[in-house]
C-alpha positions in Angstrom: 0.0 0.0 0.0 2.8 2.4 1.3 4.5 1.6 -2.5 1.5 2.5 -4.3 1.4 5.7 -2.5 4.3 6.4 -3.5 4.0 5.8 -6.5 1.0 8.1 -7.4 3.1 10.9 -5.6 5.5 10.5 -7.9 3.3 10.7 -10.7 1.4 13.7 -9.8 4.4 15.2 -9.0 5.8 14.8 -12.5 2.4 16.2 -14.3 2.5 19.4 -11.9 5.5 19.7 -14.1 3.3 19.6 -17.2 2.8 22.8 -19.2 -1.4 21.3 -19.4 -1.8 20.7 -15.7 -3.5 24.3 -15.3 -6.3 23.1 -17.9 -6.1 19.7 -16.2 -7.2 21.9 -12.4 -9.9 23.7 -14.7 -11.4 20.2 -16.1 -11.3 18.7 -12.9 -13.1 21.8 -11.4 -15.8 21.3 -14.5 -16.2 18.0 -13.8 -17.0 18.9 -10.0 -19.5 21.7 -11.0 -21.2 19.1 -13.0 -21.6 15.9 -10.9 -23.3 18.8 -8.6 -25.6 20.3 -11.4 -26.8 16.7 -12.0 -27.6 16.0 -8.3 -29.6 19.0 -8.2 -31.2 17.9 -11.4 -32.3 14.5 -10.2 -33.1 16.0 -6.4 -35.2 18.9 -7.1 -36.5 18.4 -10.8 -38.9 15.6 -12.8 -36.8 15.5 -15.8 -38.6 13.5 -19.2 -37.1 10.6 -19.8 -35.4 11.9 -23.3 -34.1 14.4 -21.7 -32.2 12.3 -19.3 -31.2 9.6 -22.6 -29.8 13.1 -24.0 -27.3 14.0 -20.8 -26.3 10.3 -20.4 -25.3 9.9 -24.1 -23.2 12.8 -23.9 -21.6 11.2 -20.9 -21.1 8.5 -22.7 -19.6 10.1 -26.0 -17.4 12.3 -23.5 -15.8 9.0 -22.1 -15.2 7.9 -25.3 -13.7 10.5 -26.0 -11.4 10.4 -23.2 -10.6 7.0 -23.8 -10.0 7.7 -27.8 -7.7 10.1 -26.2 -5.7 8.0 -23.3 -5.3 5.4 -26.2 -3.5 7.0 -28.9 -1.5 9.8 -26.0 2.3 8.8 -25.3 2.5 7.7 -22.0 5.1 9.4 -19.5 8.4 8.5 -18.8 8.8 7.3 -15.4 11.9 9.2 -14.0 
């Protein structure tokens, strides 16, 4: 456990290095403000059914997206 720890430090200290790690802050931040806009959507709103199909296939195209991306992306040089 203590290894794997260690590891992820080491990791997230190498992309702070990264000239992308501000825009990586501001997508994590967008993807906070959004898992919040959808539990207010399903706690305080009756949303139609294709409405709800809509948001969950852009999820859905977003992850592809990100995995499109992760897939064809260099991966870092351990150091």
């Amino acid at each position: 456990m203590i290894e794997f720890v260690r590891r992820d430090i080491t990791k997230f200290r190498n992309a702070m290095q990264s000239h992308n790690f501000p825009k990586f802050l501001e997508t994590a931040h967008a993807m906070v403000r959004f898992t919040h806009a959808v539990e207010l959507m399903f706690l305080e709103r009756n949303i139609p059914e294709e409405d709800m199909e809509a948001v969950r296939r852009s999820i859905e195209n977003s992850l592809d997206q990100v995995r499109e991306i992760y897939g064809r992306t260099p991966k870092i040089d351990k150091k």
